[in-house]
KOLDRENDO-395874 format. One line per 4 residues: their letters; for each residue y, x, z of N, C-alpha, C, O. Coordinates in Angstrom, 3 decimals. Each point is the difference from the previous one (the first is absolute). Example, Ala and Ser with C-alpha at 12.3 -4.5 7.8 and 13.67 -1.06 7.14 Angstrom:
2
as) -5.690/13.190/7.800/1.190/-0.890/0.000/1.200/0.900/0.000/-0.019/1.036/0.665 | 1.069/-1.386/-1.385/1.190/0.820/0.060/1.090/-0.770/0.730/1.108/0.509/0.169
//
This chain:
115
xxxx) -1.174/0.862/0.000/1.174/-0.862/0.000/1.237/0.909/0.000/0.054/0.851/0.887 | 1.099/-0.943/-1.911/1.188/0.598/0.259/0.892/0.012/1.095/0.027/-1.066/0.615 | 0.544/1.761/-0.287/1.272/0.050/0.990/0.497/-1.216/-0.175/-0.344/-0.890/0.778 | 0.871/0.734/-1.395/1.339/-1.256/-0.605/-0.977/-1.440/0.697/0.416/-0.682/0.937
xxxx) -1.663/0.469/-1.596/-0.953/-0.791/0.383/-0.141/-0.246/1.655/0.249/-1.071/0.555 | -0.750/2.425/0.179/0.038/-0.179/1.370/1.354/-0.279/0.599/0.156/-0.670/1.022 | 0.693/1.155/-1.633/1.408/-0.300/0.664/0.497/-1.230/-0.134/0.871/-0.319/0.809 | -1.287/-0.674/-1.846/0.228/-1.168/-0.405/-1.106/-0.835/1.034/0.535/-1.055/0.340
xxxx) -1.786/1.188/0.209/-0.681/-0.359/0.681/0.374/-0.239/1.617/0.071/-0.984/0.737 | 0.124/2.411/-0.596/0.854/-0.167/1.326/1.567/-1.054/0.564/0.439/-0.684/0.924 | -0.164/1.153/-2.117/1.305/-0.645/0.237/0.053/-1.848/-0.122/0.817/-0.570/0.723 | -1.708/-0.271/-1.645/-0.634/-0.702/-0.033/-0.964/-0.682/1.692/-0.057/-1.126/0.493
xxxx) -0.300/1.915/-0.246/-0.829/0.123/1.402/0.653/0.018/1.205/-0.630/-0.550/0.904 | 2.120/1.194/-0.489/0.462/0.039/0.771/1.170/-1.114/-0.379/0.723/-0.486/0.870 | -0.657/0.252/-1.823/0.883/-1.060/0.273/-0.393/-1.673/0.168/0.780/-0.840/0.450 | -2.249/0.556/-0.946/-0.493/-1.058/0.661/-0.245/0.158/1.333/-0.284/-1.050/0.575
xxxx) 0.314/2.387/0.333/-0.223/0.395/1.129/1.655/-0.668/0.201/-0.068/-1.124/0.497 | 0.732/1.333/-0.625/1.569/-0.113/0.284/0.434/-1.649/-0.082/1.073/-0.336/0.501 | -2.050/-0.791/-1.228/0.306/-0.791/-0.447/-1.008/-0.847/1.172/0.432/-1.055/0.464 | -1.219/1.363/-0.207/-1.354/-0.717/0.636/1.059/0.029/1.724/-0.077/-0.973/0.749
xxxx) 0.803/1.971/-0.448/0.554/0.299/0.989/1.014/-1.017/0.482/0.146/-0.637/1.043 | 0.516/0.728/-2.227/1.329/-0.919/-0.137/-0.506/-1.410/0.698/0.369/-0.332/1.127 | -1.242/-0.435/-1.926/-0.576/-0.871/0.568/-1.125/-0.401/0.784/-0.810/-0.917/-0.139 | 0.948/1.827/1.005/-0.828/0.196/1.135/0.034/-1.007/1.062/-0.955/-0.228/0.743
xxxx) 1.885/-0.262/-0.704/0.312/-0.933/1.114/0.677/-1.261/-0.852/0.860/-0.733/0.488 | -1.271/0.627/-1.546/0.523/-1.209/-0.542/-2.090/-0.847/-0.038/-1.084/0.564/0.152 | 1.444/-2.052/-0.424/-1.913/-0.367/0.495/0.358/-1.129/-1.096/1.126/-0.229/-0.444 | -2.309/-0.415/0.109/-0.520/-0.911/-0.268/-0.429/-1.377/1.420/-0.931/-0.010/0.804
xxxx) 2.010/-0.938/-1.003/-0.030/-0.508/1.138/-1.570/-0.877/0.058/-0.679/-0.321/-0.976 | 0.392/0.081/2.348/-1.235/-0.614/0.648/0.380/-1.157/0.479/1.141/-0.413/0.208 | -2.284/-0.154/-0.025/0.464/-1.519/0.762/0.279/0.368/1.644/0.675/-0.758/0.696 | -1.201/1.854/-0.228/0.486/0.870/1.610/1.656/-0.214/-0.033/0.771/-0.224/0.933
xxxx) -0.583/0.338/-1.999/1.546/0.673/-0.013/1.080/-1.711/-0.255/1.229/-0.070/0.009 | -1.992/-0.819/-0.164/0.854/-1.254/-0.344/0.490/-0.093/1.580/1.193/-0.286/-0.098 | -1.499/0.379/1.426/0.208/-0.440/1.430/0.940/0.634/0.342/0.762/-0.457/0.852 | -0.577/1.572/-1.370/1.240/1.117/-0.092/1.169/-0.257/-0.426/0.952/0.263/0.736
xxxx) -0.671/-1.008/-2.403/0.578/-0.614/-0.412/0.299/-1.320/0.524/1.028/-0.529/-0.424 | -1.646/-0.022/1.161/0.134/-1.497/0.349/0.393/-0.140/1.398/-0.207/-1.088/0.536 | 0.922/2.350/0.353/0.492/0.345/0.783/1.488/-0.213/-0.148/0.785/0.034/0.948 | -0.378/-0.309/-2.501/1.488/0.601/0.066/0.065/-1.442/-1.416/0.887/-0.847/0.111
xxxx) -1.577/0.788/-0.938/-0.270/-0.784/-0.974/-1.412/-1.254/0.070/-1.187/0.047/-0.323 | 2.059/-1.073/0.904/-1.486/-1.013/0.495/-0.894/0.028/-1.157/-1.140/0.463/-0.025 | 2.046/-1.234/-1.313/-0.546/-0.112/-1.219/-1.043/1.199/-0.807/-0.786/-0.115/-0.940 | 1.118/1.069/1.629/-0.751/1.275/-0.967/-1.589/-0.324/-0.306/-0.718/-0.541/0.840
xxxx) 0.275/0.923/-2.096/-1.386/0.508/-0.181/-0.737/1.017/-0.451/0.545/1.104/0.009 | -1.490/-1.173/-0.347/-0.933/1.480/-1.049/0.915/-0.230/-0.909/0.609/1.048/-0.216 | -0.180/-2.011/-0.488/0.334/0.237/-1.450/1.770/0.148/-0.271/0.567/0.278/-1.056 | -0.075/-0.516/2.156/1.197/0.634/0.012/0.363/1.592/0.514/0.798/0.863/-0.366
xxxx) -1.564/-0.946/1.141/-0.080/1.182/0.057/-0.221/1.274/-0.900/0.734/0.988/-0.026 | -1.909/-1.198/-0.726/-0.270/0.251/-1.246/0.782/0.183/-1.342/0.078/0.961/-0.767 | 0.375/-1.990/0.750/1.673/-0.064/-1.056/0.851/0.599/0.436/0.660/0.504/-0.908 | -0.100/-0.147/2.378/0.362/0.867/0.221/0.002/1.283/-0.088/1.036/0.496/-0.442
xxxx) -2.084/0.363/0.795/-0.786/0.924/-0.643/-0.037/0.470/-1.276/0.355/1.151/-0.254 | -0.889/-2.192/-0.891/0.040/-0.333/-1.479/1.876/0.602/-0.335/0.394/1.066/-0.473 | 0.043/-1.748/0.746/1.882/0.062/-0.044/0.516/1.270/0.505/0.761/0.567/-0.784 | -0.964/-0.021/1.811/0.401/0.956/0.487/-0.331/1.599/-0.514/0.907/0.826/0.107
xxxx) -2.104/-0.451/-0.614/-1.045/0.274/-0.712/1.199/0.300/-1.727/0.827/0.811/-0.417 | -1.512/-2.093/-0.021/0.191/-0.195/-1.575/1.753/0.429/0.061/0.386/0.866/-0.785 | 0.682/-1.558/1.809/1.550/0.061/-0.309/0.719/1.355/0.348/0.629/0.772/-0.723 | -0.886/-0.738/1.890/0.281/1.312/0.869/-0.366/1.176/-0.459/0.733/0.984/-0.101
xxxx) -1.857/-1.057/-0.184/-0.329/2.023/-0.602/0.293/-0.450/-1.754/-0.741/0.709/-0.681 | 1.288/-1.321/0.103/0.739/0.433/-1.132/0.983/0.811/0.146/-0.369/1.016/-0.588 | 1.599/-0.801/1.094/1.011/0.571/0.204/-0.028/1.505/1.394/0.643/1.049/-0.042 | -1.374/-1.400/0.847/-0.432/1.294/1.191/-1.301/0.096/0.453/-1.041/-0.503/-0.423
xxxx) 1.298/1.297/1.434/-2.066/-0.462/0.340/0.405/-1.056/0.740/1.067/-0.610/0.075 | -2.476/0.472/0.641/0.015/-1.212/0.876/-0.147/0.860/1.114/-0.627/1.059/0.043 | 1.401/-1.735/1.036/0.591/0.363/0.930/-1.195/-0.538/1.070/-0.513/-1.098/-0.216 | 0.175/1.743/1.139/-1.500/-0.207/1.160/1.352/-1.130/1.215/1.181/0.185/0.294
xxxx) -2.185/-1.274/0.065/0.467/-0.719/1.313/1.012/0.423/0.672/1.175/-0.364/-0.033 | -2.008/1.626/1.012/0.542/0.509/0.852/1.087/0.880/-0.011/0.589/0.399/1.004 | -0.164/0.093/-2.957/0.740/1.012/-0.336/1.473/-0.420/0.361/0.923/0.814/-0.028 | -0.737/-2.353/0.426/1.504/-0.154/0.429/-0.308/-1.073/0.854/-1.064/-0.588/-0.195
xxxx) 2.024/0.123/1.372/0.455/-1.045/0.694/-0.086/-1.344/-0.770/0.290/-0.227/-1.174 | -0.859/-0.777/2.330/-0.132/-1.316/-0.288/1.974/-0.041/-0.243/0.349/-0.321/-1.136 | 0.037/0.427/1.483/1.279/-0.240/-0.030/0.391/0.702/-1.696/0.832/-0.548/-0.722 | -1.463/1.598/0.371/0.800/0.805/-1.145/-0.578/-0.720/-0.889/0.762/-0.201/-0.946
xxxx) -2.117/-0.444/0.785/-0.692/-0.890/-0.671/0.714/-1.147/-0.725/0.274/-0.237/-1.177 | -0.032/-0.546/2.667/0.601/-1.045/-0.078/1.628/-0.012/-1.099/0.251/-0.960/-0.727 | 0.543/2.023/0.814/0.809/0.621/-0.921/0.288/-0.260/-1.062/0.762/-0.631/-0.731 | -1.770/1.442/0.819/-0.638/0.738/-1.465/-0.372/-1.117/-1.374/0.352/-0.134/-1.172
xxxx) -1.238/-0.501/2.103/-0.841/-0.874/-0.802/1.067/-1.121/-0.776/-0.438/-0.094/-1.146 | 1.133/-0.414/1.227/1.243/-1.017/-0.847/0.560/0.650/-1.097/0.343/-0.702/-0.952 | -0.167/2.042/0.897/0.525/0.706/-0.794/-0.790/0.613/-0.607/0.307/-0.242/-1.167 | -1.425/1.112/1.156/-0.919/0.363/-0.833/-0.974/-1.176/-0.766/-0.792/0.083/-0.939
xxxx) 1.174/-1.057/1.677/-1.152/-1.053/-0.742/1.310/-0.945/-0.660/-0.518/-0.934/-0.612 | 1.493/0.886/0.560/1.017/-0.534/-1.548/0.185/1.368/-0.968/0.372/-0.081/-1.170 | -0.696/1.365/1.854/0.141/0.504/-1.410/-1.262/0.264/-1.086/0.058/0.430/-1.152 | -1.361/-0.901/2.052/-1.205/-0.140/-0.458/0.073/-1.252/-0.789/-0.834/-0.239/-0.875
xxxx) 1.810/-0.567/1.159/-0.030/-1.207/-0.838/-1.465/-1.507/0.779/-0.747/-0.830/-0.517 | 1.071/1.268/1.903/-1.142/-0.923/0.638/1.101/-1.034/0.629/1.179/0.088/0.345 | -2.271/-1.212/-0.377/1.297/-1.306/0.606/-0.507/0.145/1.816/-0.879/0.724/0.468 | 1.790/-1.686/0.247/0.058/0.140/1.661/-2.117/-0.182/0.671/-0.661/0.500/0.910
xxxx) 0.379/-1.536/-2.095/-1.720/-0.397/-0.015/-0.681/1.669/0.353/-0.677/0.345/0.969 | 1.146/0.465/-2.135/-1.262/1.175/-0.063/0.163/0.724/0.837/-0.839/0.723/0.537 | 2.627/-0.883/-0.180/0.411/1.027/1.680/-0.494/-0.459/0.772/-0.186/0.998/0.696 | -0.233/-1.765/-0.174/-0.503/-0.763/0.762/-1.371/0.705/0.149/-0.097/0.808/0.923
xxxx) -0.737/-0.973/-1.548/-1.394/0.423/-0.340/0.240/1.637/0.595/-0.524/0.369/1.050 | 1.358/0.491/-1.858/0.020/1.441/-0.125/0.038/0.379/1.481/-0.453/1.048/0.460 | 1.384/-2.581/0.624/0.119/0.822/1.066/-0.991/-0.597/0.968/0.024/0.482/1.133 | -0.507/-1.019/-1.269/-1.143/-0.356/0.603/-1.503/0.969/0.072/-0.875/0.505/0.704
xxxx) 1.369/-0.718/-1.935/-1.773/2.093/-0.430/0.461/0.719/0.810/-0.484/0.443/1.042 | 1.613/-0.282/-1.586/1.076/1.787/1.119/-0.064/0.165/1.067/-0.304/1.065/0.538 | 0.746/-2.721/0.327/-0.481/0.032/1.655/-0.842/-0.323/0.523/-0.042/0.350/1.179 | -0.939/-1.064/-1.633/-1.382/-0.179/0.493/-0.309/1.522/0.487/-0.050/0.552/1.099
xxxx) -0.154/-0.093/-2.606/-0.219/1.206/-0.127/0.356/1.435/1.182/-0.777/0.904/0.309 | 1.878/-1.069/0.052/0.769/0.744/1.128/-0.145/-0.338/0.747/-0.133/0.920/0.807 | 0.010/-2.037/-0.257/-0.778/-0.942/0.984/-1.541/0.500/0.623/-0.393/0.086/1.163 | -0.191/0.159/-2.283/-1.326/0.132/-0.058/-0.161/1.818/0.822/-0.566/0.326/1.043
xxxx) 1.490/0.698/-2.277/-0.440/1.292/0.589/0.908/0.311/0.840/0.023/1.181/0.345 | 1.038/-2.159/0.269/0.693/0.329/1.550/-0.891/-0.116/1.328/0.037/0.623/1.062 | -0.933/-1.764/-1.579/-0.625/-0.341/1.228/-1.813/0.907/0.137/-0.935/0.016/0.801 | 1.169/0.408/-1.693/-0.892/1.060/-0.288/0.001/1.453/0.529/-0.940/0.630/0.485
xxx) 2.363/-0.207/-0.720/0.387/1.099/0.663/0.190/-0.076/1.876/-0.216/0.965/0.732 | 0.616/-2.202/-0.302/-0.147/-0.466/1.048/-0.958/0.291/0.867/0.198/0.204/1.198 | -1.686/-0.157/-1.973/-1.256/0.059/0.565/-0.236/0.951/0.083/-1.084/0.328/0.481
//
């Protein structure tokens, strides 16, 4: 195998290493995780949750990476989220969703770290 080849391999290799990382702490929500949500959101379910996820996912890492739970304040979240999601072109519905994944989510590995 050539140089150029292994160097193209590696680099290839460490950056799904770099990518797998990123979303390390982002999940595929569970039905565990709806009681979490339904702490703060009576209405929540699997499948909003999910669309959340789906949305956050698909809108958000077009323009930066995606940003981990815990990487900012429920408060910087809360922010954040009105303004990055009109320039994503999402209506108040999908914010809704986006912040519900986000804090479950933070929710989930706060009370985790707790233990």
């Amino acid at each position: 195998m050539s140089l150029v080849k292994k160097i193209s391999l590696a680099f290839c290799f460490i950056s799904l290493l770099c990518m797998a990382a990123c979303k390390a702490d982002l999940f595929t929500p569970v039905a565990g995780d709806v009681p979490i949500a339904q702490q703060r959101w009576k209405e929540s379910d699997l499948t909003s949750l999910k669309a959340g996820q789906t949305l956050f996912m698909s809108h958000c890492g077009k323009c930066h990476q995606l940003y981990k739970p815990l990487e900012y304040s429920e408060d910087s979240w809360l922010d954040c989220l009105p303004e990055m999601c009109h320039k994503a072109h999402l209506n108040k519905d999908d914010q809704l969703l986006i912040r519900k994944y986000i804090l479950t989510r933070r929710s989930f590995l706060e009370g985790k770290q707790k233990k």
